[in-house]
C-alpha positions, 0 to 999 in steps of 0.5 A: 435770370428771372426775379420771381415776386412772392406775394406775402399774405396773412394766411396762419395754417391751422395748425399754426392758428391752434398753436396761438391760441393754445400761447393765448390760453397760456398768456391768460393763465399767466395773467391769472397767476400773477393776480394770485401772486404766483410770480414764477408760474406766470414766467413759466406760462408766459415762457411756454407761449412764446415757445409755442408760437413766437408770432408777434401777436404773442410777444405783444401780448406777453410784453404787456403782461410783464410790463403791467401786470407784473410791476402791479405785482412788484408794487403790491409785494413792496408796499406788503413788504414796507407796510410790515416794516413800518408796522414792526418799527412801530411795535418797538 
């Protein structure tokens, strides 16, 4: 029995070069929601690009977006949210 060695290379077909960049474009308008405060589109935008192509590059690109740009979001809506509190408690 012979062993045949596979040589890996970094090729991406074109229809698989298409598809991240349509995630990517996906990845952006995600960024772009959560900066508007559109939480859920974002989790939807960024749940269609990992659909679309679950590459590394993607999931990186995505865990980024969640990680630092969403506890931006989180952090802007409880300091809205105390703010409003704190400005309710001093009224009465």
């Amino acid at each position: 029995m012979r062993l045949v060695s596979v040589k890996r290379t970094n090729f991406i077909s074109p229809l698989g070069h298409l598809q991240q960049n349509c995630a990517f474009f996906a990845l952006s308008n995600a960024d772009s929601l959560i900066n508007a405060d559109d939480a859920y589109g974002a989790i939807n935008q960024i749940r269609e690009a990992v659909i679309l192509s679950p590459s590394f590059k993607v999931i990186r690109s995505a865990g980024r977006i969640i990680l630092l740009d969403g506890s931006r979001w989180l952090w802007r809506n409880l300091t809205r949210k105390l703010r409003g509190k704190l400005k309710n408690q001093a009224d009465t």
